[in-house]
Backbone bond lengths (Angstrom), bond angles and torsions (degrees), N, CA, C in turn:
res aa  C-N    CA-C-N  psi(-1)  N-CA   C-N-CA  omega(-1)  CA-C   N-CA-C  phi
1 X - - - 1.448 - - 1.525 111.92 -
2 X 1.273 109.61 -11.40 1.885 116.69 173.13 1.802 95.21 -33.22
3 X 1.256 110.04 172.82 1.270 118.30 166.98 1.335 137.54 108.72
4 X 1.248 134.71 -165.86 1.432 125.00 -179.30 1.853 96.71 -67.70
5 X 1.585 116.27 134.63 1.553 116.13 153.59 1.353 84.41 -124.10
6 X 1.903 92.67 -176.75 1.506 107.54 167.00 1.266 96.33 -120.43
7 X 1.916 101.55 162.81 1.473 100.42 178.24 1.772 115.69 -156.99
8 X 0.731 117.72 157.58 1.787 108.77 -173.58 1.653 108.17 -165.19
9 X 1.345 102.38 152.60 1.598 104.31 173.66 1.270 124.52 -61.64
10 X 1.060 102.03 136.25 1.716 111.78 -140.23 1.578 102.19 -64.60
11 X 1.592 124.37 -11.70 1.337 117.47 165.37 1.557 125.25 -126.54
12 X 1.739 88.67 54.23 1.511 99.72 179.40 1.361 94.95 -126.35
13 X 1.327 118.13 174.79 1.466 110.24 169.88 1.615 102.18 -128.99
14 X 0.931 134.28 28.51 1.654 123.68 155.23 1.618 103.17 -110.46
15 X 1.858 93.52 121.04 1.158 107.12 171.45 1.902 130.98 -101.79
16 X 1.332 110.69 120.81 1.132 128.74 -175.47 1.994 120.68 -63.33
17 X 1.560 124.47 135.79 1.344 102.37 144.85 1.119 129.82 -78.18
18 X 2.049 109.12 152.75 1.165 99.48 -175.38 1.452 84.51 -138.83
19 X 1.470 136.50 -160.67 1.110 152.39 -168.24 1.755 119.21 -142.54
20 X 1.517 128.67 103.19 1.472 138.88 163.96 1.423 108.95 -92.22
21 X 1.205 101.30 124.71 1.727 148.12 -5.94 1.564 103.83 -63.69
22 X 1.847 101.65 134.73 1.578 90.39 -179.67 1.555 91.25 169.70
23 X 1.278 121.90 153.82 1.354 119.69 155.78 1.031 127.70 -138.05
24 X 2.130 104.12 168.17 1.258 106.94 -157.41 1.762 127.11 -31.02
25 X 1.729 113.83 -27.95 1.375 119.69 -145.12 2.166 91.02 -102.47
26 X 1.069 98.32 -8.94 1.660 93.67 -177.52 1.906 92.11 -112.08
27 X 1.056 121.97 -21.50 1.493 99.66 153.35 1.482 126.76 -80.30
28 X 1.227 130.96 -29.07 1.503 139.11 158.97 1.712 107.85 -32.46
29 X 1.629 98.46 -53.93 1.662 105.85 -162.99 1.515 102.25 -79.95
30 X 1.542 137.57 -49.10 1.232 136.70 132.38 1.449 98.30 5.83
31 X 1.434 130.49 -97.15 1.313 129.88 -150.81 1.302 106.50 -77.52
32 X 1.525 132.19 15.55 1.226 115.16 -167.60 1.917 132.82 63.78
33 X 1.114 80.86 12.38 1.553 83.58 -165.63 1.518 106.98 -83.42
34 X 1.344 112.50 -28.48 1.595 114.70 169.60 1.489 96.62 -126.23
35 X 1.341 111.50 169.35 1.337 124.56 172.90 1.304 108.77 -113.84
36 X 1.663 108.26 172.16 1.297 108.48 -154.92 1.794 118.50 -78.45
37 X 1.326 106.57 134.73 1.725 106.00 -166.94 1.560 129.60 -73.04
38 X 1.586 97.14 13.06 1.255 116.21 -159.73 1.700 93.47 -109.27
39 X 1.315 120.78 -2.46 1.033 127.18 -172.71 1.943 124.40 -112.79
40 X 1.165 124.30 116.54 1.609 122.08 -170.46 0.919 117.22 57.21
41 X 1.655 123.33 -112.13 1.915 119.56 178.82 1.676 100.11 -116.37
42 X 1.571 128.44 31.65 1.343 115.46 -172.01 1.124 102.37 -85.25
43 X 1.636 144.10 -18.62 1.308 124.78 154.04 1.623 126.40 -24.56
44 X 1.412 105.37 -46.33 1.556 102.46 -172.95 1.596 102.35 -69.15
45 X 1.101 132.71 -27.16 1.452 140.41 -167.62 1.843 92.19 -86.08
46 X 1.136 127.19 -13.94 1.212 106.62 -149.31 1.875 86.76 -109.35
47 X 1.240 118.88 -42.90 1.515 138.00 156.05 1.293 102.02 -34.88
48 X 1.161 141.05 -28.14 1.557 134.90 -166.50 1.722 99.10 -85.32
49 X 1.090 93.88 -32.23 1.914 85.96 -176.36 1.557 107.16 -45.48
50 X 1.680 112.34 -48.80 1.467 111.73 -163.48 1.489 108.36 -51.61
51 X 1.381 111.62 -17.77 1.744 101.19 -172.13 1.770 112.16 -87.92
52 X 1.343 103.98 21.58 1.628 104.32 -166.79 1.788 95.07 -125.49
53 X 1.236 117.12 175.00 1.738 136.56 -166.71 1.502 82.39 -126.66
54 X 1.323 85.76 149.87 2.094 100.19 -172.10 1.644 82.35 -142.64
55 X 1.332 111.30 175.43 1.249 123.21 -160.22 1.762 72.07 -164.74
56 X 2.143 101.03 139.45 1.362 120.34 151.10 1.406 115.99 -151.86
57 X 1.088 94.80 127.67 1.586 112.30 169.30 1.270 133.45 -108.98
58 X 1.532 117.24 126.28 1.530 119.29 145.51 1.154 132.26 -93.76
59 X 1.314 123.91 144.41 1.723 110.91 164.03 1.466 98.89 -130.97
60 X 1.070 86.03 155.36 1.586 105.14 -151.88 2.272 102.85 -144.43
61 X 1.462 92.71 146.29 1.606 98.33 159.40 1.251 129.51 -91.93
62 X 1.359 114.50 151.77 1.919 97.90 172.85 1.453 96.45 -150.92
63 X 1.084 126.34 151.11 1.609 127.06 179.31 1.226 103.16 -118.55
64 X 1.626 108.38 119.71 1.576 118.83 -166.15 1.540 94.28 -97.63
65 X 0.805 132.60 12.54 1.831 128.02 -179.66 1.200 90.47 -44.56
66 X 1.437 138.06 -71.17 1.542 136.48 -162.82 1.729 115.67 -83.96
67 X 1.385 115.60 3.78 1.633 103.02 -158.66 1.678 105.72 -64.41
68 X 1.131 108.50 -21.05 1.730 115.01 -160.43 1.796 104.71 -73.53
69 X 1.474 101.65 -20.08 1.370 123.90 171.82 1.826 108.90 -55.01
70 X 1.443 121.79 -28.21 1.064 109.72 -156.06 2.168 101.93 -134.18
71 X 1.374 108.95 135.51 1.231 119.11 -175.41 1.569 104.92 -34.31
72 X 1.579 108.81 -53.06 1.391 99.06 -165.20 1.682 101.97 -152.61
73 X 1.188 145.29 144.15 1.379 147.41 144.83 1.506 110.44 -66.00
74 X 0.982 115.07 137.90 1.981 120.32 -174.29 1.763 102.51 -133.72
75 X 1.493 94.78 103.82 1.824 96.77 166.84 2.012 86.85 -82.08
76 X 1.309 79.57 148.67 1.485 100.07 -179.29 1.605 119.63 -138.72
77 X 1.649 114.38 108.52 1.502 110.78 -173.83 1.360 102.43 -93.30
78 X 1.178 123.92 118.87 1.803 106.73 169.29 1.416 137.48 -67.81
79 X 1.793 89.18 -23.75 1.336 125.67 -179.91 1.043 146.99 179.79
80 X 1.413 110.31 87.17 1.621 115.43 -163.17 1.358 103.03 -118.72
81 X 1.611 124.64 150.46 1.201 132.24 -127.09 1.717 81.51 -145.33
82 X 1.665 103.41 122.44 1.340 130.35 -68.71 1.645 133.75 -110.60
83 X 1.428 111.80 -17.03 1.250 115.18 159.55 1.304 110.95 -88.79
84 X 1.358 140.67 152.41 1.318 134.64 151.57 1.764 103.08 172.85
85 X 1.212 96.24 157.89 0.911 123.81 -170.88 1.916 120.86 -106.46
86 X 1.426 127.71 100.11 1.696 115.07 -151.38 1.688 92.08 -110.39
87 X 1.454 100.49 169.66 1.404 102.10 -161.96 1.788 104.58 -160.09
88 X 1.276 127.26 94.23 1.375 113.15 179.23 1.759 104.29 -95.99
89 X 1.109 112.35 137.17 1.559 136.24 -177.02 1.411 106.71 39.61
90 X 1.448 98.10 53.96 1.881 103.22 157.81 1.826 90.65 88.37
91 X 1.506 113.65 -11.14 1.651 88.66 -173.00 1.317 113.12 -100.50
92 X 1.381 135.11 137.10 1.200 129.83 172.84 1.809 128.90 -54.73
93 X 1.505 124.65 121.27 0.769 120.04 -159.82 1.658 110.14 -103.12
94 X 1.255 89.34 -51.92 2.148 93.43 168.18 1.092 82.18 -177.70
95 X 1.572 99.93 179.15 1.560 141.79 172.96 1.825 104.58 -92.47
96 X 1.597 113.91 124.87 1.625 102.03 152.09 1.208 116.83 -109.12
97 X 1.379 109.40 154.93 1.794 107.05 162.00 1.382 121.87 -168.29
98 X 1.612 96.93 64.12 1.185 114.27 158.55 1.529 105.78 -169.33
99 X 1.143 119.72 125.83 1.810 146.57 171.95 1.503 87.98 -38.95
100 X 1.563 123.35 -70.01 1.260 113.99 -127.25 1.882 94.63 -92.40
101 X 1.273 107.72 2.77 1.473 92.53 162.79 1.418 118.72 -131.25
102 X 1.527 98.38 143.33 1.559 117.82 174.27 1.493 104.21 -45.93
103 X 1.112 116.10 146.62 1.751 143.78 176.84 1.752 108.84 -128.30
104 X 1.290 107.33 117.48 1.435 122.66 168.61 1.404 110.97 -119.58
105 X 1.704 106.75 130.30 1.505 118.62 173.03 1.278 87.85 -112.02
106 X 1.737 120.27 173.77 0.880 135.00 148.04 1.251 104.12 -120.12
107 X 1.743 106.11 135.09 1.420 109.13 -179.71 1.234 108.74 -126.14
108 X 1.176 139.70 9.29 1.696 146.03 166.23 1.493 95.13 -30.43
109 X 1.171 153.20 6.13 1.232 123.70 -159.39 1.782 99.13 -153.88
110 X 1.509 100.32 -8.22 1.335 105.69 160.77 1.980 123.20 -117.79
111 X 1.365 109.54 -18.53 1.283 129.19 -175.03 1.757 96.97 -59.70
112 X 1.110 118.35 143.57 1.474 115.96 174.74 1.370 117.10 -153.62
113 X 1.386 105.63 132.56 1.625 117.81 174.72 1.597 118.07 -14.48
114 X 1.148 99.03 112.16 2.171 100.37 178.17 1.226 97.82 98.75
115 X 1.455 108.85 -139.03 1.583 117.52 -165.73 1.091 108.65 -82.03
116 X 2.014 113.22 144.98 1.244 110.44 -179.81 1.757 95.79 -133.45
117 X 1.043 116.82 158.09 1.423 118.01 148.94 1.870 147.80 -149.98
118 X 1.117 90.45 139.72 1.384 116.40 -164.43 1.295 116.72 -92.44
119 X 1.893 117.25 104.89 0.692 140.44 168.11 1.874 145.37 -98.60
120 X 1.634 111.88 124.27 2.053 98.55 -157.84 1.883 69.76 -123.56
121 X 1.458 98.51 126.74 1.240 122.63 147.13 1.281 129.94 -95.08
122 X 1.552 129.08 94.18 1.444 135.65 -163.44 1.320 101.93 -90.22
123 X 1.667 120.90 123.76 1.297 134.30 152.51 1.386 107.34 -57.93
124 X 1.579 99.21 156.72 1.492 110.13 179.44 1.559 100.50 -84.96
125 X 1.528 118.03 130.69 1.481 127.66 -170.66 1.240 86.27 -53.70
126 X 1.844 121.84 -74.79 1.796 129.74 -136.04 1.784 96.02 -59.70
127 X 1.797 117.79 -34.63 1.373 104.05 -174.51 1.625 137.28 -88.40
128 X 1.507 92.21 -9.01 1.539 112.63 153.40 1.293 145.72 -63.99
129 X 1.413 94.26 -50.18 1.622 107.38 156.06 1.629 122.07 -76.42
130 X 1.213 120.67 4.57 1.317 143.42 178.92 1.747 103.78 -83.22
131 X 1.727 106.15 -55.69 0.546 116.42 -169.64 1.414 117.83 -80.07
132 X 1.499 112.58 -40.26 1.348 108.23 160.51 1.645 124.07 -50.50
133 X 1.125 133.47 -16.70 1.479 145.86 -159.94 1.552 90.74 -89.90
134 X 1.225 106.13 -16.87 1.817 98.78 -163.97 1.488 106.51 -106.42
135 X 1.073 108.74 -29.13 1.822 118.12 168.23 1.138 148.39 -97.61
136 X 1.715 79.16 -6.10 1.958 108.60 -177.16 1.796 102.74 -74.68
137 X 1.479 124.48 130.79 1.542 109.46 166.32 1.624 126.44 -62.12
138 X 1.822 101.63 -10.22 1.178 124.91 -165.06 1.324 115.86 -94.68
139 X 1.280 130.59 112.14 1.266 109.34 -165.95 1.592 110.11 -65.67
140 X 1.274 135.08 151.43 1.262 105.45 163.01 1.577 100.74 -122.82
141 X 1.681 113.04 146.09 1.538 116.62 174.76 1.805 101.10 -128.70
């Protein structure tokens, strides 16, 4: 699944290319859409992304002639960064939320002959952990 996806804020409707493995903030700069954060005060501009939901998609083919052949099909994230929510053909697949571990679905049972598509709905980091701060018994600092 490496490769060109598309991707856009999750409540806009013009969708951008971007590149997996890759993130939202080095496809932005790719397109010119932000400039580089290493430069004057664009850090603060560049920090603002985390407070927004991004949406990426692939669609992709697969030829199920043989799938029934095999125990299970396994989408496999090694590492996706870090709330979100994935979804192949409209069906919900799980929740991730954590980078540093691999995530396996099995989708043999939703994947289908011809076009498929593959969808990662990214929570906004700053409002999650916001939100966790407010429900956690724990304080966290």
């Amino acid at each position: 699944m490496n490769g060109t996806w598309h991707f856009r804020e999750a409540n806009a409707s013009e969708w951008y290319e971007g590149e997996v493995p890759g993130c939202v903030q080095l496809d932005l700069i790719r397109l010119g859409k932000i400039e580089d954060p290493y430069y004057r005060m664009n850090e603060i501009k560049f920090h603002k992304l985390e407070e927004k939901e991004w949406v990426y998609k692939k669609e992709f083919d697969f030829n199920a002639k043989n799938k029934n052949e095999y125990d299970a099909l396994k989408l496999v994230f090694e590492g996706i960064d870090t709330f979100a929510d994935i979804y192949l053909n409209g069906i919900h697949l799980g929740k991730v939320q954590n980078m540093f571990i691999p995530y396996e679905f099995d989708i043999k049972d939703i994947v289908k002959d011809g076009n498929n598509v593959l969808e990662v709905y990214f929570d906004s980091i700053t409002k999650t952990i916001k939100a966790m701060e407010q429900t956690s018994p724990v304080k966290l600092e």
